[in-house]
C-alpha positions in Angstrom: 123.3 130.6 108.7 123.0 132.0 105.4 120.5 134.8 104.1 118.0 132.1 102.3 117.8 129.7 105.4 117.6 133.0 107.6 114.3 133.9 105.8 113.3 130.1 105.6 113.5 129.5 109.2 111.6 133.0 109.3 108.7 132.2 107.1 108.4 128.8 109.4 108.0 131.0 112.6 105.7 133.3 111.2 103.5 130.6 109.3 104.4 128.0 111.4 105.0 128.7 115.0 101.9 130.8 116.0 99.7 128.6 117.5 96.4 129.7 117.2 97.3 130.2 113.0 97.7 126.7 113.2 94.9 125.7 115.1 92.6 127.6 113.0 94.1 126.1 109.7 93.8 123.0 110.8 90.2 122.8 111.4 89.5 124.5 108.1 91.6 121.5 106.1 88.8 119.1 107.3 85.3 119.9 106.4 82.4 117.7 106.8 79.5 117.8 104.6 76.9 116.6 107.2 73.3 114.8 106.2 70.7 115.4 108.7 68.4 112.4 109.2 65.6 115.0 107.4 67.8 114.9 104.4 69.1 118.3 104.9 73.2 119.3 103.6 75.3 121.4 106.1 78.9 122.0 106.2 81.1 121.6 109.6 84.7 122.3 110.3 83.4 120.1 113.7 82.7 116.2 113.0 79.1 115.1 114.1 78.8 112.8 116.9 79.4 109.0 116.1 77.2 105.8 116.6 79.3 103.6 119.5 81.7 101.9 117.9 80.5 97.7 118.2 82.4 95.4 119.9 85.9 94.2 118.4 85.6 96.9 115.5 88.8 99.0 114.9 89.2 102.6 116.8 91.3 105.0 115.0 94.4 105.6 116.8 96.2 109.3 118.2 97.5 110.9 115.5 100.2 111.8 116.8 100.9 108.2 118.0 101.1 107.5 113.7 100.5 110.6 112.0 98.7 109.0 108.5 98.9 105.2 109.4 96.7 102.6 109.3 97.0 101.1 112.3 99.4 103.4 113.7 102.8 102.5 115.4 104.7 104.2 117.6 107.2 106.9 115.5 110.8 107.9 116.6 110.5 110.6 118.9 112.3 113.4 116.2 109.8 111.9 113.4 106.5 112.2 116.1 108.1 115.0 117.3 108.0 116.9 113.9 104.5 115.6 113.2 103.3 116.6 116.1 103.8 120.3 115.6 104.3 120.6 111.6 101.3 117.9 110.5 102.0 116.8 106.7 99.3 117.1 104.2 99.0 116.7 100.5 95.9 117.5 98.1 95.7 115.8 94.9 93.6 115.2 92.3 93.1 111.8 89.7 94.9 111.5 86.5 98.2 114.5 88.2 101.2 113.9 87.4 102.7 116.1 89.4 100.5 114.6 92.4 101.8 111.5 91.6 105.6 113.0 91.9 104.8 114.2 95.0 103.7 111.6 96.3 106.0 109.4 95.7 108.8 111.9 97.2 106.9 111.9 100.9 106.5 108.0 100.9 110.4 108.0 99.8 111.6 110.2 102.3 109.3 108.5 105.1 107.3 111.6 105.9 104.3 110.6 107.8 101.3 112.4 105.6 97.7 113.1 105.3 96.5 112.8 101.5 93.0 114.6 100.4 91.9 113.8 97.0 89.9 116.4 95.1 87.1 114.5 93.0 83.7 116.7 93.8 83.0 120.1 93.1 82.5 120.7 97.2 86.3 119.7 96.9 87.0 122.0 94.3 85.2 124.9 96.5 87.2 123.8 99.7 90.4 124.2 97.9 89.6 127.8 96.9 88.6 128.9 100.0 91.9 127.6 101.2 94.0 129.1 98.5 92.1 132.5 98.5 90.3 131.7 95.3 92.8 129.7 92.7 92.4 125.8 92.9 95.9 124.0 92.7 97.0 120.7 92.6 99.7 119.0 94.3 99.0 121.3 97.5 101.3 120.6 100.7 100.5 122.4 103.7 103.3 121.6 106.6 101.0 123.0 109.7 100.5 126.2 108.6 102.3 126.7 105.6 100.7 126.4 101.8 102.9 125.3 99.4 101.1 125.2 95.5 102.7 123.3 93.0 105.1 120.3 93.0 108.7 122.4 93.3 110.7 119.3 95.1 113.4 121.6 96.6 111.3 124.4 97.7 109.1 121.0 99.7 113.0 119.8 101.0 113.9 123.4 102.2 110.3 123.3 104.1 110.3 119.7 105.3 113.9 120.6 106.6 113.1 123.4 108.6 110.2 122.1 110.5 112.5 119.3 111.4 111.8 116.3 109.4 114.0 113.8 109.1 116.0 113.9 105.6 116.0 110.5 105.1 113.3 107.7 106.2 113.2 106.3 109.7 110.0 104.7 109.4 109.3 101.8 110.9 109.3 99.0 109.2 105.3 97.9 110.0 104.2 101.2 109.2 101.5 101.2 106.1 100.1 104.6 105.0 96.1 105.3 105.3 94.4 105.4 101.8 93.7 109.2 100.2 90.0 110.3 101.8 87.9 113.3 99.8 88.2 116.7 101.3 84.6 117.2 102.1 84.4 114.3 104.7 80.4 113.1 104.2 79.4 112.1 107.4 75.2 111.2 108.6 74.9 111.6 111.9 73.0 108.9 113.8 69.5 109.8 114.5 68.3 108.9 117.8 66.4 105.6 118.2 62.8 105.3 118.0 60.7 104.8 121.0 59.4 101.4 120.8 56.1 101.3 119.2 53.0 100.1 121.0 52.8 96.9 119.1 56.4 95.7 120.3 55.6 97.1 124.2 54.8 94.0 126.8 51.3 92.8 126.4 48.9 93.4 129.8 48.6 91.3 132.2 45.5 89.0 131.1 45.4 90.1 127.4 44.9 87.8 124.7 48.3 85.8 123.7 49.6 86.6 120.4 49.0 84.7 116.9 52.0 82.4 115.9 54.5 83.6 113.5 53.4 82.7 110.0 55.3 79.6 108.2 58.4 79.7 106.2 57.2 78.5 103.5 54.7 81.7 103.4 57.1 84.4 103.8 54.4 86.8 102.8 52.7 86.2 105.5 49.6 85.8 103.8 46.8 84.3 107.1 44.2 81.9 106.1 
């Protein structure tokens, strides 16, 4: 093995392979900006709790199952196996060039990836307390492992190492999920409302109600 892919393989274990590195990184990529029902702003690494999804509506699938599809099929086992341990994610902003290289690079190579765009300045400040304080764009983080700057062989020898396949084995229904912001916004769902005394059964005995007013008075307007 020679001296450069000694210290590669290395950096991977040391960046990489320590679990609770990882763990920790990958919370902080995701941060939700959460709206209380009151209106007030906090930020979360956790997401809030969700309304029930309704009936027939689509449920996001493991993403391990199809790390950054749409509807997720199943990947070959060296492809999950890789995104499993070594999760692909690339920050980018509009109007980036070099983004836009990158990009293209992942999709071509068939690595299953996350993209976060930066657009807001609560993006902006995410990415510097990622990077220590600078703010750059393309960003790939491979688990652990920052990598600033579009540099395509220095993204081959990392992508190599944590045991991506060099070239595409995709399948062939897989569709990649459109870029999401950094700051997720997410409003939790306040709790219901009792039901107000007007809407509660009537008492035995009372009075029955008035009939609803006619269409062609939607104001309701009684004479």
């Amino acid at each position: 093995m020679s001296t450069a892919r000694q210290l590669l393989a290395t950096g991977l274990m040391g960046l990489l392979g320590a679990t609770a590195f990882v763990g920790n990184n990958a919370s902080a990529q995701q941060i939700y900006r959460i709206v209380g029902p009151d209106g007030k702003v906090t930020f979360s690494d956790q997401a809030p709790p969700q309304a029930p999804a309704a009936k027939g509506a689509a449920v996001p699938v493991s993403s391990v199952r199809g790390v950054g599809a749409v509807e997720g099929p199943a990947l070959p086992f060296e492809l999950r196996n890789a995104a499993s341990r070594y999760p692909v994610t690339l920050y980018t902003s509009p109007n980036c060039d070099p983004c836009a290289s990158a990009r293209t690079n992942l999709a071509a190579r068939g690595i299953p990836f996350t993209e976060k765009t930066v657009g807001t300045n609560e993006d902006l400040d995410a990415i510097k307390r990622m990077q220590g304080g600078s703010a750059s764009v393309p960003m790939l983080t491979i688990g652990g492992q920052q990598l600033k700057g579009y540099n395509e062989t220095e993204w081959t020898q990392f992508l190599d190492a944590a045991g991506y396949p060099k070239t595409s084995i995709l399948p062939p229904n897989y569709r990649q999920v459109p870029p999401s912001p950094v700051i997720a916004v997410q409003v939790p769902v306040s709790p219901a409302s009792a039901p107000s005394r007007s809407t509660q059964a009537a008492a035995p005995g009372a009075a029955p109600r008035a009939p609803a007013a006619a269409a062609e008075n939607p104001a309701g307007i009684r004479f």
